[in-house]
C-alpha positions in Angstrom: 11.2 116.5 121.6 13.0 118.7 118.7 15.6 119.5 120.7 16.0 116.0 121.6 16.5 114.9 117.9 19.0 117.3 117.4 21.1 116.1 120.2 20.6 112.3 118.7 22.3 113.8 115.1 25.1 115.7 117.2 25.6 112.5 119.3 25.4 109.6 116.0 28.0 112.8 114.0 30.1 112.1 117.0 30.7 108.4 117.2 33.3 108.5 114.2 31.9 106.1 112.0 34.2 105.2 109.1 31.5 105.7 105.4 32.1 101.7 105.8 31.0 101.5 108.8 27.6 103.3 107.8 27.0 101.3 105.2 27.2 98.4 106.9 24.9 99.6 110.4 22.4 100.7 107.6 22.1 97.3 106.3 22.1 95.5 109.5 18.9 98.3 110.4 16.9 96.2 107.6 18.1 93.0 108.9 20.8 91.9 106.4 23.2 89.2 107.4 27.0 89.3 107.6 27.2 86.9 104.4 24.8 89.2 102.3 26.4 92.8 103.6 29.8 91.0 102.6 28.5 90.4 99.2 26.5 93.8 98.2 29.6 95.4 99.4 32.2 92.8 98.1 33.8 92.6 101.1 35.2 89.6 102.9 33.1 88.3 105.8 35.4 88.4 108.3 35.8 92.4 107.5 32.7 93.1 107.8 32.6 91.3 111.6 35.4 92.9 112.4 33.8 96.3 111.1 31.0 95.3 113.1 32.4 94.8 116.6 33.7 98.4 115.9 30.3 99.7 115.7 29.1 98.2 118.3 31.7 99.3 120.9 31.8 103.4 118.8 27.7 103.3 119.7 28.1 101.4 122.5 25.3 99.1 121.2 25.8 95.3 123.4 23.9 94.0 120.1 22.8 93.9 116.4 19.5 94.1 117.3 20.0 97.3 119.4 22.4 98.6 116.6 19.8 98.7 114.5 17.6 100.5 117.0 20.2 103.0 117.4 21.1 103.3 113.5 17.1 103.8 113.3 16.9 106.7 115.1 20.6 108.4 114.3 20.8 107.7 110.7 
C-alpha cells in the first residue's frame, strides 16, 4: 500500500501542474465554486474555467467531482 502512495506523488509530480493550477484543484477538493475561487484568487472567472479544463485533461479527471477525488489523494 506504501509503495502505492509513492507512485500516486510520482504520478500527481508528473502531470505539470502550473502553482495556479494547484491552487485552484485544491479549492475545488473542498467544493469551492468557479465565482468564489475567482475572487479568493482575484482572478477573472473565465480564467479560472479555462485553468480548469486544463486540469482536467493534465489528470485526465472527465469531472470536478472526480478532480477533487484525484487532488484528495495526490495533493
Amino acid at each position: 500500500m506504501e509503495l502505492e502512495r509513492s507512485n500516486n506523488s510520482l504520478n500527481a509530480e508528473g502531470k505539470n501542474l502550473t502553482a495556479q493550477q494547484t491552487k485552484i484543484l485544491a479549492h475545488i477538493a473542498v467544493g469551492a465554486t468557479d465565482e468564489e475561487i475567482a475572487e479568493k484568487l482575484r482572478i477573472s472567472p473565465h480564467v479560472i474555467q479555462t485553468d480548469i479544463d486544463n486540469i482536467l485533461a493534465k489528470i485526465k479527471a472527465p469531472n470536478r467531482f472526480q478532480a477533487a477525488l484525484w487532488a484528495a489523494t495526490n495533493l
